[in-house]
C-alpha positions in Angstrom: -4.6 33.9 26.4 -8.0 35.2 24.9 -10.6 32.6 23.5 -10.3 34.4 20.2 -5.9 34.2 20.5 -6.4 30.7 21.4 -9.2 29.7 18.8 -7.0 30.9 16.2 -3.8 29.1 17.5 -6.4 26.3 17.5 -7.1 26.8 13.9 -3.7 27.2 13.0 -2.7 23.8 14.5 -5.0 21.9 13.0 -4.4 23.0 10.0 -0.2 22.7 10.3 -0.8 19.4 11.5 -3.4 18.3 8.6 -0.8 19.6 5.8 2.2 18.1 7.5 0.5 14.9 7.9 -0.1 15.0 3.7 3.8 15.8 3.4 4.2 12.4 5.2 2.2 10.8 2.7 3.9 12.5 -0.2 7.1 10.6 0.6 5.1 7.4 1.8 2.6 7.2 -1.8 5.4 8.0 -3.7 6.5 4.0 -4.0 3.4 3.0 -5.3 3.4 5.9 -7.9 6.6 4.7 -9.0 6.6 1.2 -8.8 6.0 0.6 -12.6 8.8 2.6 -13.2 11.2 0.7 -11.2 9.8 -2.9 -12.3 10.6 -1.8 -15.7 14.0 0.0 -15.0 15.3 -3.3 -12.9 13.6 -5.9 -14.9 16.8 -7.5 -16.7 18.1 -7.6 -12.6 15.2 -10.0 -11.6 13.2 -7.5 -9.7 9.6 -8.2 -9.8 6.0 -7.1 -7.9 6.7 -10.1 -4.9 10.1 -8.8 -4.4 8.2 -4.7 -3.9 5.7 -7.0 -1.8 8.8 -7.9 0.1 10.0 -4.6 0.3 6.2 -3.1 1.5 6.2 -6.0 4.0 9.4 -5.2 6.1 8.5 -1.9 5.9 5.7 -2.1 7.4 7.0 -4.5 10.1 9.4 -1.6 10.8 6.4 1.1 11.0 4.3 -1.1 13.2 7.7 -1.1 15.7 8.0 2.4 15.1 4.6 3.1 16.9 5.1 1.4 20.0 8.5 2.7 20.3 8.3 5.9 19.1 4.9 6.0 21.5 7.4 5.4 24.2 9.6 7.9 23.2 7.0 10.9 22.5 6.1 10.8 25.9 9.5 12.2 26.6 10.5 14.1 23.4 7.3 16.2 22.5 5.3 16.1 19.8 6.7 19.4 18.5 10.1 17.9 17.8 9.1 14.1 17.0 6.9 15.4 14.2 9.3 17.9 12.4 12.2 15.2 13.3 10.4 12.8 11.2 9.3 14.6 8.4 12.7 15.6 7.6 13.8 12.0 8.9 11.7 10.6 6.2 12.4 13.3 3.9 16.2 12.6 3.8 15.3 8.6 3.6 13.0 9.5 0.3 16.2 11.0 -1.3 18.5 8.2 -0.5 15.6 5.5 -1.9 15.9 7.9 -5.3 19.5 7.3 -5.2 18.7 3.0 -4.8 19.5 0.8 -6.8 19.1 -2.7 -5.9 16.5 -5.4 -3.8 18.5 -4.5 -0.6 19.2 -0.9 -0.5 15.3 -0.5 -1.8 14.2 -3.0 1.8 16.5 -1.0 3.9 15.9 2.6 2.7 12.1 2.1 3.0 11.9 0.0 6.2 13.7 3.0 7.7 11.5 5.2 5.7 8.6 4.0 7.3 9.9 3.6 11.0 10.9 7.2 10.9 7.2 8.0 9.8 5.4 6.3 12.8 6.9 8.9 14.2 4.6 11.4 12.3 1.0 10.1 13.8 2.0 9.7 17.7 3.2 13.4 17.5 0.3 14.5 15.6 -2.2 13.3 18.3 0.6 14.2 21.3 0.1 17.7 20.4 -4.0 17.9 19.5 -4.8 16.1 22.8 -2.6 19.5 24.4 -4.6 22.0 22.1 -7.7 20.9 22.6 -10.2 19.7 25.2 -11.1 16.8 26.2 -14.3 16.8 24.9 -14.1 18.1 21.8 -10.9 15.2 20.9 -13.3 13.1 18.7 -14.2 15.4 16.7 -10.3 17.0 15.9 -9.4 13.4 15.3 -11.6 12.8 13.1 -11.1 15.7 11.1 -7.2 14.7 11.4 -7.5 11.3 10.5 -8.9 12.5 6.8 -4.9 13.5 6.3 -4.5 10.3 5.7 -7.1 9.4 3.3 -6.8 13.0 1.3 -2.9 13.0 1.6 -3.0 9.1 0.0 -5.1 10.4 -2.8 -3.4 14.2 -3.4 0.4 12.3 -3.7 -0.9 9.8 -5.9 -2.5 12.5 -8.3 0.2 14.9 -7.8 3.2 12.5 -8.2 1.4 10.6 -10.7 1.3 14.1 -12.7 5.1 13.9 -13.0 5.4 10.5 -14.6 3.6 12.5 -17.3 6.2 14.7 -17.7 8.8 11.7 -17.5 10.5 12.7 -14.4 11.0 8.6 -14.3 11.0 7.1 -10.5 13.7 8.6 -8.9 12.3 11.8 -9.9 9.2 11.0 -8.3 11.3 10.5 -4.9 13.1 13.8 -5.4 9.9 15.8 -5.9 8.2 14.3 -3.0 11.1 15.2 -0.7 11.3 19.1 -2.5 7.5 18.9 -1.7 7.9 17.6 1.9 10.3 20.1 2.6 8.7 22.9 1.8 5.9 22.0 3.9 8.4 21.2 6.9 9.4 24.4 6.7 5.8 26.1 6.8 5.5 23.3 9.4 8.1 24.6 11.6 7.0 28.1 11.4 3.9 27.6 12.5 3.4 24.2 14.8 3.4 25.0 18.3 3.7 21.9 21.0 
């Protein structure tokens, strides 16, 4: 492979991987976009913010588990398929949270939600630390690791949008999974392992 064939694949990878990662947060933001929306929707059933704290908590319990083992399991799987697996994982755990209703079904939905998304980060630097060398790591991580921080704020702005238009919550969770999907699918075209 040419320096120039590989810089671009280079470029291309960093740049699949930086969207994808802001398709994970479209279906992980989209909870705190819609919470007020929910709170007010389930209000006569009791639900209220400690029981969404209860909800965010096990969910993260189940994403902090989801990094050790899905660590484990990237090792074997690739990065390649753990990282598309999980999108769509996640993407098909938004949809069924839209279709919630109820303090159980919302705790099980997004604590699988968010296990299934760990899987997104320990794919995402499996496949850099193969496209890149060694030395230059840092500095693609650190470029990388803005995903995060830009994808929080784009889902927020961009589902937030939509409860201007009174899509109401479980529209939120459906146009974050249409979102996500369409950027799995540039993400499959065009992530190589």
């Amino acid at each position: 492979m040419s320096d120039a064939h590989l810089a671009r694949w280079q470029n291309i990878t960093l740049g699949t991987l930086f969207t994808g990662y802001v398709g994970y947060y479209i279906c992980r933001s989209n909870l705190s976009v819609a919470t007020p929306l929910i709170l007010e929707e389930f209000h006569d059933q009791g639900i209220t913010k400690v029981d969404i704290g209860n909800v965010t908590s096990f969910a993260i319990l189940f994403y902090a588990f989801g990094k050790l083992a899905n660590g484990l399991l990237g090792d074997f799987w690739g990065g390649k398929p753990m990282f598309i697996f999980g999108m769509l994982a996640s993407i098909l755990c938004t949809v069924a949270f839209g279709f919630a209703g109820g303090i159980t079904a919302f705790i099980v939905v997004w604590a699988a939600n968010r296990y299934v998304q760990s899987m997104g980060w320990v794919a995402l630097v499996k496949i850099s630390s193969r496209w890149y060398p060694f030395y230059r790591h840092a500095t693609i991580m650190g470029i990388l690791s803005m995903s995060y921080l830009l994808g929080d704020a784009f889902a927020r702005l961009y589902l937030g949008a939509f409860i201007g238009i009174d899509v109401g919550w479980r529209g939120i969770f459906f146009v974050s999974a249409a979102t996500t999907s369409l950027i799995a699918f540039v993400v499959m075209l065009t992530l190589k392992s």
